[in-house]
Structure formats: structure tokens, C-alpha cells
RODRENNU-241769 format. One record per residue (C-alpha): residue in three letters; z, y, x. Coordinates in pm, 1 decimal, padded with zeros to 6 digits, always signed. Layout:
N
SITE;ALA;Z;Y;X
...
% end
This chain:
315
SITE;UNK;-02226.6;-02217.9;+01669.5
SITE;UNK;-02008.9;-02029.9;+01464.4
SITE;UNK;-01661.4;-01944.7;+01643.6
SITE;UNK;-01350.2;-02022.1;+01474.1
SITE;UNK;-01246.1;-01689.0;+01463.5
SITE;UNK;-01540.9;-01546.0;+01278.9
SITE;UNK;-01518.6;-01846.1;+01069.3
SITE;UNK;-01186.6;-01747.4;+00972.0
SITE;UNK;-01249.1;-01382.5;+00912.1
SITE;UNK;-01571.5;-01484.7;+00678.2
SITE;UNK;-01264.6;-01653.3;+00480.3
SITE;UNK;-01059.9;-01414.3;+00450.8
SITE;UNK;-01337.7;-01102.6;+00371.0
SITE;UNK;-01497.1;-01385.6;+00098.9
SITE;UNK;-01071.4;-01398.2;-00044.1
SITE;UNK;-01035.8;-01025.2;-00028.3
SITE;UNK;-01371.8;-00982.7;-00219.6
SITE;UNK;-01233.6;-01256.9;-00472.3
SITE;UNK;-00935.1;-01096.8;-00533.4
SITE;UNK;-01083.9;-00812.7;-00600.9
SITE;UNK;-01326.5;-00929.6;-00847.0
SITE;UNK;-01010.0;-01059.3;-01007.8
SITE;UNK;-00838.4;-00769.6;-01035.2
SITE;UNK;-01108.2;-00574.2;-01169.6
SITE;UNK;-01191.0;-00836.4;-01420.4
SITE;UNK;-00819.2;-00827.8;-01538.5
SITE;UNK;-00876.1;-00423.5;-01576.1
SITE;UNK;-01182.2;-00430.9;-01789.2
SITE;UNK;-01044.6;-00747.4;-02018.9
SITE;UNK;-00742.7;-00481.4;-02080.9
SITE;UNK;-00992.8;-00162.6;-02156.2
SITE;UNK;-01211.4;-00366.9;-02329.7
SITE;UNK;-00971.9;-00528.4;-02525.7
SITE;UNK;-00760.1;-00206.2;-02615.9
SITE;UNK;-01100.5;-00068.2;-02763.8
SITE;UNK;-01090.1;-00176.5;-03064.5
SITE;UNK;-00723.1;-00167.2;-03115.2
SITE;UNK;-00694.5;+00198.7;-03020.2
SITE;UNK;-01017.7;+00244.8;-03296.4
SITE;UNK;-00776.3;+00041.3;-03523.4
SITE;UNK;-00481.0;+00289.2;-03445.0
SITE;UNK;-00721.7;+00619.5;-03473.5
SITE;UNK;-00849.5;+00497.6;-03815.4
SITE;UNK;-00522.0;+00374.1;-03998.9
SITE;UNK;-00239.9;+00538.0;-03861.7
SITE;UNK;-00308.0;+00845.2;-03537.2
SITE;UNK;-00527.7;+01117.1;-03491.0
SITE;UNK;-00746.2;+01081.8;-03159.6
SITE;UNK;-00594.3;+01330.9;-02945.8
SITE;UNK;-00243.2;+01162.0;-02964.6
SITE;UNK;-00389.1;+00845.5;-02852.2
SITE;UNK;-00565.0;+00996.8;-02554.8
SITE;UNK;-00286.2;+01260.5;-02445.6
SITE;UNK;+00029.6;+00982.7;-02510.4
SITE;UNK;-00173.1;+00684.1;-02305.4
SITE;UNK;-00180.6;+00891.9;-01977.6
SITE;UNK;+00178.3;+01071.6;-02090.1
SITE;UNK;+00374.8;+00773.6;-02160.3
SITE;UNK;+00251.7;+00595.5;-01865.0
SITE;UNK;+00354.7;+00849.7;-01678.3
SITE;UNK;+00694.5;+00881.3;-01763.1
SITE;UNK;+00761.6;+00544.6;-01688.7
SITE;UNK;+00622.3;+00509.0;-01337.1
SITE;UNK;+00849.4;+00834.7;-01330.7
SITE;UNK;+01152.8;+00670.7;-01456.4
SITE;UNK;+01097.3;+00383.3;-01241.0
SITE;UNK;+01028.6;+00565.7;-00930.7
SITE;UNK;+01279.0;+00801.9;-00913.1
SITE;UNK;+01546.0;+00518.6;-00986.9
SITE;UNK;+01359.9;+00273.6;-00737.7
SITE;UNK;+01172.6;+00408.0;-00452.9
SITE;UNK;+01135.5;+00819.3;-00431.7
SITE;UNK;+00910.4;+00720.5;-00100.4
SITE;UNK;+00634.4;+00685.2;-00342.2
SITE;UNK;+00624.6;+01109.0;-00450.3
SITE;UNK;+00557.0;+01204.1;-00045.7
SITE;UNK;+00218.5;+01358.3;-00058.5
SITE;UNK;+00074.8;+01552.7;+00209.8
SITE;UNK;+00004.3;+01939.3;+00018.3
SITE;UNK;-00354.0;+01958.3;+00117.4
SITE;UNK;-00439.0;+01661.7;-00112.2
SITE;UNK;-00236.6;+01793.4;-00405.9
SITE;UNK;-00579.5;+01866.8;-00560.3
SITE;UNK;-00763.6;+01561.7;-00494.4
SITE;UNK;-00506.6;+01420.3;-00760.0
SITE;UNK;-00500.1;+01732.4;-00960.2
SITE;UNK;-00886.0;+01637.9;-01004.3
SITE;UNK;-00859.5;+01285.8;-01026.9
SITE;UNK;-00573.6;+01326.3;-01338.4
SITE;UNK;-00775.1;+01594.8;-01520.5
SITE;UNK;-01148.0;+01543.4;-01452.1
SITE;UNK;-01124.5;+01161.8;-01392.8
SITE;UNK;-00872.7;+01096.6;-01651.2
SITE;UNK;-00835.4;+01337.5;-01927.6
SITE;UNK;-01174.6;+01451.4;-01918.7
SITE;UNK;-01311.1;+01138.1;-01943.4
SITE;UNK;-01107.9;+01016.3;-02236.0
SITE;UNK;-01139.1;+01349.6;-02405.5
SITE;UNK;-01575.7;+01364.0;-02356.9
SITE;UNK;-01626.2;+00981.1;-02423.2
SITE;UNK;-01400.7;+01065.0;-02777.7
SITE;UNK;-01605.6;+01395.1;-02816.1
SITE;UNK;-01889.0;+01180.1;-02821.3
SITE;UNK;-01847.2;+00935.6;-03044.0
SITE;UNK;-01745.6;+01184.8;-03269.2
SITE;UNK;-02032.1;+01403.9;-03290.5
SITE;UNK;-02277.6;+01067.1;-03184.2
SITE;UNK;-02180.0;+00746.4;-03248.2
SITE;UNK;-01985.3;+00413.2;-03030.3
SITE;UNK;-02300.9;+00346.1;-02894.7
SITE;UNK;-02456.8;+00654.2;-02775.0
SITE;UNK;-02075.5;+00728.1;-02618.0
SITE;UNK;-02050.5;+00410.8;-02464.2
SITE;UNK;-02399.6;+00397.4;-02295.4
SITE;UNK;-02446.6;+00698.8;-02181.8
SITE;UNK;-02088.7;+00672.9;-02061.7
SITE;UNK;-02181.9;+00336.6;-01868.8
SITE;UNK;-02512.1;+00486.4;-01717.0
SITE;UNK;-02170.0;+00597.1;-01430.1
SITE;UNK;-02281.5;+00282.5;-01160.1
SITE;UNK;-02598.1;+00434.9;-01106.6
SITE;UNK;-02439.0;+00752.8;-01017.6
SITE;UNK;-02140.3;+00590.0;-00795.2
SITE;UNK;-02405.1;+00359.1;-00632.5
SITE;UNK;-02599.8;+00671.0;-00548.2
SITE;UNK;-02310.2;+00867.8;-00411.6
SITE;UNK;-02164.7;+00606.6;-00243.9
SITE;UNK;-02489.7;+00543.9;-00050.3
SITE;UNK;-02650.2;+00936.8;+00015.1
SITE;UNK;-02294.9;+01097.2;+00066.5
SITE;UNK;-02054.6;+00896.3;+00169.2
SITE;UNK;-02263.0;+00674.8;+00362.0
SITE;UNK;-02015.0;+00351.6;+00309.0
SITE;UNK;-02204.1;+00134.9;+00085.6
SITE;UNK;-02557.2;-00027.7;+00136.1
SITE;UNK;-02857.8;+00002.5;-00084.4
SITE;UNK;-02964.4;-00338.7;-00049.2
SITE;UNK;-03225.2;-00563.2;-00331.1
SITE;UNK;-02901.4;-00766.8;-00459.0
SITE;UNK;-02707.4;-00442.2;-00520.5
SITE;UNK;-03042.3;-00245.7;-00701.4
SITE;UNK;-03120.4;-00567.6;-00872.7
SITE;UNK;-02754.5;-00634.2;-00986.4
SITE;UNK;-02712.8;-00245.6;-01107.4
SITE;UNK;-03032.6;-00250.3;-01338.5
SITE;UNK;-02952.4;-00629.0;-01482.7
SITE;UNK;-02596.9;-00450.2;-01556.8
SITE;UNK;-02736.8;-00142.2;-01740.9
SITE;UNK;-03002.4;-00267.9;-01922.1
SITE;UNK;-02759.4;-00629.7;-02055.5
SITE;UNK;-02495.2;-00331.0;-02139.0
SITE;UNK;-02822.2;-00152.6;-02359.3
SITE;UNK;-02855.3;-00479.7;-02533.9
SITE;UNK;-02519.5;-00547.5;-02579.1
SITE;UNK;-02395.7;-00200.0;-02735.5
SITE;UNK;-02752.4;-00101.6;-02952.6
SITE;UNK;-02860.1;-00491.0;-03021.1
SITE;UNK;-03206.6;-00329.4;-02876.2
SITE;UNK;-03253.5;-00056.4;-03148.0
SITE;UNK;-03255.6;+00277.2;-03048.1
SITE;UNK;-03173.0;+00425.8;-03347.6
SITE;UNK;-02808.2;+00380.0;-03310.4
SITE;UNK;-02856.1;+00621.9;-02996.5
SITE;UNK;-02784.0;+00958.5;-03139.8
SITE;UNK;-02725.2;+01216.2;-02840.7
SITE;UNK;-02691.6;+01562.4;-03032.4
SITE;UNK;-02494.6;+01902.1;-03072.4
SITE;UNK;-02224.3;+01920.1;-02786.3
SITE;UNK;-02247.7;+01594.3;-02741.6
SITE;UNK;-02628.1;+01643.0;-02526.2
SITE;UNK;-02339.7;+01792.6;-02304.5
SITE;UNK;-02001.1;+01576.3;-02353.2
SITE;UNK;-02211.0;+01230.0;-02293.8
SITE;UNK;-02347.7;+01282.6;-01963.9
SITE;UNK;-02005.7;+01460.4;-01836.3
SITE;UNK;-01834.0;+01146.3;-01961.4
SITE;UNK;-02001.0;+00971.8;-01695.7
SITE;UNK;-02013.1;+01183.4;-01449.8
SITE;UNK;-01583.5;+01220.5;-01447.5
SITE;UNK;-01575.9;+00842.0;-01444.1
SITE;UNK;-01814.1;+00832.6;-01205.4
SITE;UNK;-01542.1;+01072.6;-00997.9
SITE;UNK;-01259.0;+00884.3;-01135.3
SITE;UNK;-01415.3;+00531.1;-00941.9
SITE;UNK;-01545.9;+00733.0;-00614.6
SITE;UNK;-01166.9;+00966.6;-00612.8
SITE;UNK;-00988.5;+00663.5;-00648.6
SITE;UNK;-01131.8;+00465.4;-00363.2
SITE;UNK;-01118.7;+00752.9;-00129.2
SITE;UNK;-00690.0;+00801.1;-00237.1
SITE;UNK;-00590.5;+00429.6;-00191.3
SITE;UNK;-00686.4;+00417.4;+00149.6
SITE;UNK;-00413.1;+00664.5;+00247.0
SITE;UNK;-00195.0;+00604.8;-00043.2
SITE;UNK;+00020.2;+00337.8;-00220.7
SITE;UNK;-00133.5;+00242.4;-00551.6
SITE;UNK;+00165.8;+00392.7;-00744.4
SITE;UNK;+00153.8;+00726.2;-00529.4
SITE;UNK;-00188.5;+00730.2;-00685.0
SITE;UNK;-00143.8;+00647.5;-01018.5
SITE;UNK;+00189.0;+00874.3;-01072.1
SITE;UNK;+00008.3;+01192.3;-00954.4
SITE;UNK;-00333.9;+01060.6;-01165.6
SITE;UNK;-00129.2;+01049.0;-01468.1
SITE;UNK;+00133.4;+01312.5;-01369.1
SITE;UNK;-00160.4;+01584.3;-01377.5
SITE;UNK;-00346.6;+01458.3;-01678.8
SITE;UNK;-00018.8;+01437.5;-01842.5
SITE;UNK;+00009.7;+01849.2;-01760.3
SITE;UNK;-00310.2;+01874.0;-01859.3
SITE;UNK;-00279.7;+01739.9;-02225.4
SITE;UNK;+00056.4;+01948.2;-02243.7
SITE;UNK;-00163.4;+02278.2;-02208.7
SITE;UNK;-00449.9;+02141.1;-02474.4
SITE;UNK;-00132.9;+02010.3;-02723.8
SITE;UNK;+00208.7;+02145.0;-02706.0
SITE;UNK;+00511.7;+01951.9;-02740.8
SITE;UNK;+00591.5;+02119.6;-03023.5
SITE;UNK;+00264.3;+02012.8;-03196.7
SITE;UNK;+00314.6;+01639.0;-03093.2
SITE;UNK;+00662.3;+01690.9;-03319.2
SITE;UNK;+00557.2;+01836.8;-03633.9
SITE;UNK;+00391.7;+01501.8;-03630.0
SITE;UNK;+00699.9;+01376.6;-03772.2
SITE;UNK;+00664.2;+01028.8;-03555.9
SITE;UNK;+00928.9;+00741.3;-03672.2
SITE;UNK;+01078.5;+00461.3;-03414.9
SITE;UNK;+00818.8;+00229.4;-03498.4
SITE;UNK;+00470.1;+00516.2;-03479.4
SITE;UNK;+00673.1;+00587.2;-03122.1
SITE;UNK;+00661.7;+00193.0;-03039.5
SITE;UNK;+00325.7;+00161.1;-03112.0
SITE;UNK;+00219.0;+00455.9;-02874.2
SITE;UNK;+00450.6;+00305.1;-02630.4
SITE;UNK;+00298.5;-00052.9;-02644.3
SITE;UNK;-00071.7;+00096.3;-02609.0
SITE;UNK;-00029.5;+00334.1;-02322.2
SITE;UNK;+00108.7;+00008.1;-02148.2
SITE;UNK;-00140.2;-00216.3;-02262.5
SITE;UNK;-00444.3;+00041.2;-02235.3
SITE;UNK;-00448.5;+00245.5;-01928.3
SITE;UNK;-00088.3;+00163.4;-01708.4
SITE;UNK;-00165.0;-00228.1;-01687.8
SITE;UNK;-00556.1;-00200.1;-01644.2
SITE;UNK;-00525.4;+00127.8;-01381.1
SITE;UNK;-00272.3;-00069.0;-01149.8
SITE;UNK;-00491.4;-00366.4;-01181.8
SITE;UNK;-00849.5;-00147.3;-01082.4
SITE;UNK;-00669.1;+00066.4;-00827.9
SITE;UNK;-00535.4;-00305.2;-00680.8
SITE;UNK;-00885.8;-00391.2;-00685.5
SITE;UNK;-01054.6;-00100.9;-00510.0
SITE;UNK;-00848.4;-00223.6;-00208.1
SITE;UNK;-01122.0;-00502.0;-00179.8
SITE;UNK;-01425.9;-00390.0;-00286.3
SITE;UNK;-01677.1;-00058.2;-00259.6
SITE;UNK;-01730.4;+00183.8;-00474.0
SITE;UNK;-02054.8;+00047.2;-00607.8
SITE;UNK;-01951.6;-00299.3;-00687.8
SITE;UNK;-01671.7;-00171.4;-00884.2
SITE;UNK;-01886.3;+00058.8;-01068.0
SITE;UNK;-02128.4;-00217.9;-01173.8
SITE;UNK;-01846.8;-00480.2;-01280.3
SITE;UNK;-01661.7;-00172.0;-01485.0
SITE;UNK;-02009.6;-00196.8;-01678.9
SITE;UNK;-01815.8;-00539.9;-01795.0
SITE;UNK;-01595.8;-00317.1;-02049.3
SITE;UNK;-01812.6;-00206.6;-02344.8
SITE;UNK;-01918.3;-00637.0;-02379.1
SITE;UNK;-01573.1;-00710.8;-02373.1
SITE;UNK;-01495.2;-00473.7;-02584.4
SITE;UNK;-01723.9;-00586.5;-02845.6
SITE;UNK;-01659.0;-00955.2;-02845.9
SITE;UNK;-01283.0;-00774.3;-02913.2
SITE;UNK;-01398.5;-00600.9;-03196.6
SITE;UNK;-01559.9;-00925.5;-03317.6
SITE;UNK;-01251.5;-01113.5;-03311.5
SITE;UNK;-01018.6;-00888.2;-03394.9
SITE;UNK;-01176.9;-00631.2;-03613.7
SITE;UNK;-01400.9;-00909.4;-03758.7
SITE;UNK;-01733.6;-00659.1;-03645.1
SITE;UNK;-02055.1;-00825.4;-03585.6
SITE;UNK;-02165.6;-00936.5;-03288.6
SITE;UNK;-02578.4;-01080.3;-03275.3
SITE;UNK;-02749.3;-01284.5;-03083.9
SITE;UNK;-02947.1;-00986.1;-02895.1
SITE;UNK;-02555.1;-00852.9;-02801.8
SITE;UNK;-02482.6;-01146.8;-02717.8
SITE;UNK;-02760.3;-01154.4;-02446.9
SITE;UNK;-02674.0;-00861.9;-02309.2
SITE;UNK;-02327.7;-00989.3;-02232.8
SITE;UNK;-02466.2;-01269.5;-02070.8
SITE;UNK;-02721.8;-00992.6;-01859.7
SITE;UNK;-02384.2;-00799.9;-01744.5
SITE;UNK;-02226.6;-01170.0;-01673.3
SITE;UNK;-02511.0;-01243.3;-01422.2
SITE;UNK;-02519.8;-00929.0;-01243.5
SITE;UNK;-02156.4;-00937.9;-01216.4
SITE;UNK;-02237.0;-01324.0;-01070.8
SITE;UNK;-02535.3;-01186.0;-00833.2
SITE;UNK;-02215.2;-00937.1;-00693.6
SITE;UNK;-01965.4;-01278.9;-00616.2
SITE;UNK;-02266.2;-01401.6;-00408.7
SITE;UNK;-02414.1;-01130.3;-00256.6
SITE;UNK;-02308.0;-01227.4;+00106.6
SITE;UNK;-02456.8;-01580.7;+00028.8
SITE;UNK;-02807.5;-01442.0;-00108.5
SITE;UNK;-02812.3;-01153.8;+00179.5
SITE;UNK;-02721.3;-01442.9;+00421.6
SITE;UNK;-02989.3;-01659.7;+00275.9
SITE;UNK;-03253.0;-01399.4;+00284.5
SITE;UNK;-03240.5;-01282.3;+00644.4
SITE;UNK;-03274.2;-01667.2;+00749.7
SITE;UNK;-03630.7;-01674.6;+00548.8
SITE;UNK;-03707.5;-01320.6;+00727.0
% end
């Protein structure tokens, strides 16, 4: 028999995990769907490096705004972890945006965003060898290589030719993963002795100083922006990284490392059924099936305490 109190706390740990599932869903439907309105916004109307430094800058002066009018508790940091969130803002953040842009530059979307996406395999190994808090177990390996190979599908439509990995970007690609990689692990290791917005207005704070050294002030205003360009840049640094962030911060809370690794893997699908309705791209029946590949490994996740459960009865 099953005591009530164990009963209970298997409802409340199967809550926790569902509200984290939740949460990270809600960040990935906001990355994904910015995609292909910040491609819309680099083609028509910014260059790339104003749309990567304002997202992080912006956001960051309103969380400053806010705080300093609201709650100044949230800017107490203990000094000896000032550079876990210098890190965290320049290699998580702004080198991530700046390497995955790199890289679909000098590549193309798809080489970027899978190489970029190859990041689970490298939390899940991490997470397991270093900081010995998640567990390799068959629904976790089994879930991770469903993920990658439906996001393959989903991005190429199963042709490699549209993987193009050359020039600096042999070197950008992989680091693009790698700082996401860090921005997932960093992240999870902050929150559990921080506030979400401590996190998130150091993260951006330091990427924020970051782009200020790689593109002066004074360069952003020879731009010659009007009220509405402003807007715009405004509206996307809310919609694109300050929404989604609080959201997959929120969500790290609940889950490891590894799951939310392998769920992030949901962006790049999301972002191209986006681009299909919005942009009017293409989307095939071989994408398609790779959405539905990252769908079922993010399922196999949901019930991994049911199939773990079920499979230690058999043994």
C-alpha cells in the first residue's frame, strides 16, 4: 500500500513537472514564433546586429526601470557570483545570438539551426558526467535521439544538401551550441539561489554591456531610427527574448537540465510552421514528420515516471 503522504507528494512532483513543461512550451512557442518575424524585420527594415544587441538591451532597461521603481531587493548579489552572470549574459546570451546569426550568414537557416540544436546532447551529457544531477536512463537516450533526428527532418526535409558548414562558420556553428548549451546548464544552477528576475536583469544587464563594446551608442544613432523603427524594436525585444526568458527560467524551477534541453529542441519546428503561416514558406510532408518526431519525444518526457515506473515492475 501506498501511504497517503507519498501519494500526495507523487501529485505534487507529477504538477511541478507539468508546470514546467508548460512553461517551457510557452518559451519555445515565443522563440519559435519570433523567428520568422525577426527574419522579416532583418530583411525589410534592420540590419542583424540591431536586432540581436536591442532584444537583450531593451529588455534590460525595462526590468531596470521596473526594478528600481518596484523592488531594489532584486539587484542583491553576492560578489563572488558576479561572473557566473557576467558569463551567462555574454557567452549564453550574446554569443549565442551573435554565432547562430554568424552562421546563417556564412551557411544557411538550416545548417545554423541544426547544428545549433545538436545543444541537448551536450546538456544531457554534462548534466549526467559533471554535475551528477540528472540520470542517463533508456527514456531520456531514447527521447534525446527521437528529438534530434525529428528536428533533422524537420529543418533539411531529409536532404543534406541544405547543410552547408563552411568558412568561420566550421567554427561559429558548433560554439552556437555549445553557449546555449551553457546558457540552459548556467541558468539552472542561478535560479536555485536566485529570483528569476535577479537572474534575468544581470543575464541581460551584461549582454547589454557587452553589445555596447561591439556597437557604440553613437553607431546605434547615426541609424537615424523614427518613433515607429523604435516601436518595433521595442515590441520584439518583449515578444522575443523578455517574455520567453521569464517563461524558461520559470520553468527550470521544475525540471532538469536535460529535459529542458530536449523540449528547447521544440523551437526550430515551431518556428517553421511560423514561417509557414506567416511568411507563407513551405512546409512538406517530410518536415512535417519531423515535427511530429520532436512532438513524441517531448510526449515520452511527460511520461517518463509512468514508463520508468512501468518498466521496473516487468524487471
Amino acid at each position: 500500500m501506498i501511504s497517503d503522504e507519498a501519494k500526495t507528494n507523487t501529485l505534487q512532483y507529477s504538477a511541478h513537472k507539468f508546470r514546467g513543461f508548460l512553461l517551457l512550451f510557452l518559451a519555445v512557442l515565443f522563440w519559435g514564433g519570433s523567428a520568422p518575424l525577426g527574419k522579416f524585420l532583418i530583411v525589410t527594415r534592420f540590419d542583424t546586429l540591431i536586432i540581436v544587441q536591442t532584444r537583450t538591451s531593451l529588455a534590460f532597461v525595462l526590468l531596470l526601470i521596473f526594478f528600481l521603481l518596484i523592488d531594489r531587493s532584486v539587484f542583491r548579489i553576492e560578489l563572488r557570483d558576479i561572473w557566473k552572470f557576467a558569463m551567462l549574459g555574454v557567452l549564453g546570451v550574446a554569443i549565442t545570438n551573435y554565432t547562430y546569426y554568424y552562421t546563417v550568414k556564412e551557411a544557411s537557416v538550416a545548417t545554423a539551426i541544426l547544428v545549433q540544436y545538436t545543444a541537448p546532447m551536450w546538456i544531457v551529457l554534462y548534466s549526467v558526467l559533471f554535475l551528477k544531477e540528472d540520470r542517463l536512463d533508456r527514456v531520456t537516450i531514447v527521447s534525446l535521439v527521437i528529438a534530434l533526428v525529428g528536428c533533422y527532418f524537420a529543418v533539411t526535409s531529409g536532404s543534406m544538401q541544405s547543410i552547408n558548414l563552411k568558412g568561420w562558420a566550421i567554427i561559429t556553428g558548433p560554439l552556437s551550441a555549445f553557449t546555449f548549451a551553457y546558457q540552459v546548464i548556467g541558468t539552472k544552477q542561478l535560479i536555485k539561489r536566485y529570483s528569476i528576475w535577479t537572474l534575468l536583469l544581470y543575464m541581460f544587464g551584461f549582454s547589454a554591456i557587452f553589445w555596447l563594446c561591439v556597437n557604440p551608442p553613437w553607431n546605434v544613432i547615426a541609424k537615424h531610427y523614427n518613433c515607429s523603427d523604435w516601436g518595433i524594436l521595442w515590441m520584439f525585444a518583449i515578444v522575443s527574448i523578455l517574455i520567453p526568458q521569464i517563461a524558461f527560467a520559470s520553468g527550470l524551477k521544475y525540471l532538469d537540465a536535460s529535459t529542458a534541453g530536449i523540449i528547447s529542441v521544440m523551437e526550430p519546428v515551431i518556428a517553421i510552421v511560423a514561417a509557414f503561416l506567416i511568411l507563407g514558406e513551405s512546409l512538406s510532408v517530410i518536415q512535417m514528420f519531423g515535427g511530429l518526431m520532436v512532438l513524441l519525444a517531448v510526449g515520452l518526457l511527460q511520461a517518463h515516471p509512468l514508463i520508468m515506473r512501468k518498466m521496473m515492475k516487468v524487471e
